[in-house]
C-alpha positions, 0 to 999 in steps of 0.5 A, a space after each residue: 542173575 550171576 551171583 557176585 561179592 563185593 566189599 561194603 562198610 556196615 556201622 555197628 551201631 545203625 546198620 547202615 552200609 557205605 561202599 568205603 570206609 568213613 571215620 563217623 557215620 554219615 546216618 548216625 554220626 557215631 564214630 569209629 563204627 564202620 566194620 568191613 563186610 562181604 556180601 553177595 549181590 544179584 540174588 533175585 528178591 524172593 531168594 531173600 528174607 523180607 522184613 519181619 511184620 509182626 501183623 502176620 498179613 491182617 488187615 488195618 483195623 480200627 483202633 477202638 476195635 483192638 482188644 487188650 485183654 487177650 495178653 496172655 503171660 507164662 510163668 518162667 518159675 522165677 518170681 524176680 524175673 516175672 516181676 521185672 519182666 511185669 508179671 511173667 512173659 508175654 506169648 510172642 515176645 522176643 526177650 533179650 538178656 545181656 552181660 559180661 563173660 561170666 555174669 551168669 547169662 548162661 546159669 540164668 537162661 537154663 535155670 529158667 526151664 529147670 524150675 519151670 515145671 510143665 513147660 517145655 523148652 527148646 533150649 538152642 546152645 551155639 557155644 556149648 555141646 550137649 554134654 557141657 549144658 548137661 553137666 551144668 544142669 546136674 549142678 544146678 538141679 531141677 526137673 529137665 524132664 521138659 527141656 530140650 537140648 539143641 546144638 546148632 548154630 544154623 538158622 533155617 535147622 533150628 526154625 524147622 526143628 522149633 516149628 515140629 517141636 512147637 515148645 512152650 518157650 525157645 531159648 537160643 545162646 547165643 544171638 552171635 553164634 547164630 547164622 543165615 544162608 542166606 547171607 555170605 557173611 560170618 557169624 557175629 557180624 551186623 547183618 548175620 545179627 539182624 537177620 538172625 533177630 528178624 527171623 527169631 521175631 517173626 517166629 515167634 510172632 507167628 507162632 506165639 512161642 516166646 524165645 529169650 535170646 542171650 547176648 554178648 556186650 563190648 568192652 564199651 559195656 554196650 550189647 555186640 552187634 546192631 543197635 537195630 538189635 535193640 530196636 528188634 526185641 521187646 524185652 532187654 535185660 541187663 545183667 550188672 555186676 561184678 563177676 568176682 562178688 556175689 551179687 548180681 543185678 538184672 535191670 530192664 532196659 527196654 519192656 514193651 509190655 511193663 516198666 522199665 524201673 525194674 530191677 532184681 538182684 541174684 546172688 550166684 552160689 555154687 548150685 546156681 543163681 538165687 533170688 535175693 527178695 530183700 536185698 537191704 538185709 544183705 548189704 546193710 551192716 553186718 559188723 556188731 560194733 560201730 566202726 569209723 567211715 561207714 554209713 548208710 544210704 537208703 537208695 532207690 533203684 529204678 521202683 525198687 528201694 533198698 539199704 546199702 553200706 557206703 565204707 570211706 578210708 581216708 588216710 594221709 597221702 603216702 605220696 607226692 599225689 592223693 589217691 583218690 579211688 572208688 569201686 562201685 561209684 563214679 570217681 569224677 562224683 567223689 572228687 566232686 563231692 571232695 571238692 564241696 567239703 573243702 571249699 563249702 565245709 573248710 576241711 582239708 582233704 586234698 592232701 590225704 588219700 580217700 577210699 571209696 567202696 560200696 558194699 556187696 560188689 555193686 555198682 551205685 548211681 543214685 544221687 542220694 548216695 551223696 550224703 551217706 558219701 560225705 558222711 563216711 568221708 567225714 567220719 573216717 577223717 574224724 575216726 568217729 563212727 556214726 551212731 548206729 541205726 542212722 541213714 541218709 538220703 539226699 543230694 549234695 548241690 556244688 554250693 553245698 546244699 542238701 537238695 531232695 530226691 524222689 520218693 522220698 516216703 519209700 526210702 523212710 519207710 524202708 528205713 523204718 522196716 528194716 530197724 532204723 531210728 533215724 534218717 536225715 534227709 533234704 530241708 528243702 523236701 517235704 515226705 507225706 507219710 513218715 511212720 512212727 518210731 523213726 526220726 526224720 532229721 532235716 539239714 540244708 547244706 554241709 555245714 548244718 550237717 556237721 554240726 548235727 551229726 559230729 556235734 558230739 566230737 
């Protein structure tokens, strides 16, 4: 049958193909998705790549007759990525890893079979040559004994050499780069990334070799290509942070082998990513004296509890309008939160500029944050500081209230291990297990914390 090429419209988001374009989505219904793409047709059935199946030709058995023991995980050298990942990966699997430019995908993924001693590595790079990957792994150190260097961008050369090779571990940077011949479409297009994840899927199935993909996000914050992507892989990991500070975080998204509550924090230094097994030590106070408009809020990131510094700046408006800014937190929850203390509290803040910043460069979005917030506000308005060893968890309700949050216990006892005399929290909660030597403080709304916490003023 005579090859031809014609023109369709692919979403981004979904896959799905229409013969022109359309503003939204008619499978998804998500808008300003559709990209136009070239494809050849009349290709005969066995010429095309059919759908990956993870069963590899078994028969149907009895769901009592599977056995669950016979997982088997590889130790990637990283003690923070074999947590988030539930005790190291799994034979098999398909891990994607994404982020911005220059978050440290890349650091991260060859660090990986640096400091994983005994394992070799088939490490794919489409977007660096090898004498670039060389030149990074000098800076980062390690064994490279086992690590394999691979620049190509071909999927058919790169299957045939992982199959003669049969590495412990298959690294492709990145998924974007990769192409088929298969297909008539450039690199990074939707189907070229679809193809690309299926092939590397069913690889990896059927070999048992683990191949960790890295992939580029969107200016949306979203990863490029398919949503179907997603849907794909096992693993998705995130990698957040602001790339001018020091501190990175690794969430997990998606995990189908362990929880999607994880999270690990990186600090990028000059030899490469370093674990952080504490992150409260690092982003609790580090001035000696009490200084005005700073408090302390014991949040909770997915499992994981730690200490964080909330700093507030609030000045009289040098202008017409007041400022109102925040890095690290949702500035429509700051005008919120503004809003209570001025209709709730009867302090007038709509005249003076308000500053927000969480310490270490990282992005908060626990609702307990809410009353370290309201606190360091207040404090910088009163230039009183807040007596020290004083921490604060709870959300603030728009009637002014102080409701619970979760895990409540984990936060105080996190609070208490790191020095912590006090913390103040919901009247409306009621933690079970509070350790000696640390006083819980109970308030119901604004007002009730005003007066227990500036009373002295």
């Amino acid at each position: 049958m005579a090859l031809k090429q014609k023109s369709v419209w692919v979403c981004t988001s979904c896959g799905n193909e229409s013969l022109k374009w359309m503003g939204r989505c008619p499978a998804c219904g998500e808008w300003n998705t559709m990209v136009e793409e070239t494809v050849v047709t009349g290709r005969s059935g066995s010429d095309r790549r059919s759908a990956v199946v993870p069963g590899g030709g078994h028969r149907p058995m009895p769901l009592q007759d599977i056995d669950t023991t016979r997982e088997s995980r590889l130790s990637l050298g990283n003690a923070e990525v074999d947590r988030i990942l539930g005790g190291g990966i799994v034979e098999g699997s398909l891990v994607l890893i994404g982020g911005e430019p220059g978050i440290g995908k890349s650091t991260l993924s060859l660090q990986i079979p640096l400091h994983c001693h005994g394992l070799t590595t088939l490490y794919v790079t489409g977007e660096e040559s090898v004498r670039q990957v060389k030149l990074r792994a000098l800076r980062l150190g390690g064994d490279d004994s086992g690590c394999l260097i691979y620049s190509e961008t071909l999927m058919e050369n790169i299957l045939e050499e992982a199959k003669k090779i049969m590495p412990g571990l298959m690294i492709v940077d990145s998924v974007q780069t990769m192409y088929t011949q298969t297909l008539e479409s450039s690199p990074g297009s939707v189907s070229q990334i679809k193809e690309c994840a299926a092939l590397l899927l069913r690889f990896a199935k059927e070999t048992g070799v683990p191949v960790i993909l890295i992939g580029h996000i969107t200016k949306e914050g979203s990863i490029a290509g398919p949503k179907v992507l997603e849907h794909i892989v096992d693993v998705v990991l995130q990698f957040e942070g602001d790339s001018r500070g020091a501190y990175r975080l690794l969430r997990s998204i998606k995990n189908r082998f362990g929880s999607t509550s994880e999270l690990a924090v990186f600090e990028m230094t000059g030899k490469g990513l370093r674990e952080v097994s504490n992150p409260s030590e690092m982003l609790i106070p580090m001035h000696g004296e009490d200084l005005s408009g700073v408090a302390v809020s014991a949040m909770l990131d997915g499992t994981r509890p730690f200490l964080i510094e909330v700093q507030a700046l609030v000045s009289s408006a040098a202008y017409g309008t007041p400022q109102r800014s925040a890095t690290g937190f949702d500035v429509r929850r700051l005008n919120m939160l503004l809003a209570v203390l001025e209709k709730r509290a009867g302090f007038r803040l709509g005249v003076k500029d308000v500053f927000l910043n969480m310490a270490g460069g990282l992005r908060v979005s626990d609702p307990a944050c809410d009353l370290a917030v309201i606190c360091a506000v207040l404090s910088s308005n009163f230039d009183f500081a807040i007596p020290s060893g004083t921490c604060f968890a709870g959300e603030v309700g728009l009637s002014g209230e102080i409701r619970p949050v979760s895990q409540t216990d984990r936060r105080i006892i996190e609070a208490h291990r790191l020095g912590f005399s006090r913390i103040y929290i919901s009247a409306f909660g009621s933690p079970d297990n509070i350790p000696e030597g640390i006083e819980v403080i109970k308030v119901g709304d604004v007002p009730a914390l005003c007066r227990s916490l500036f009373a002295k003023q």
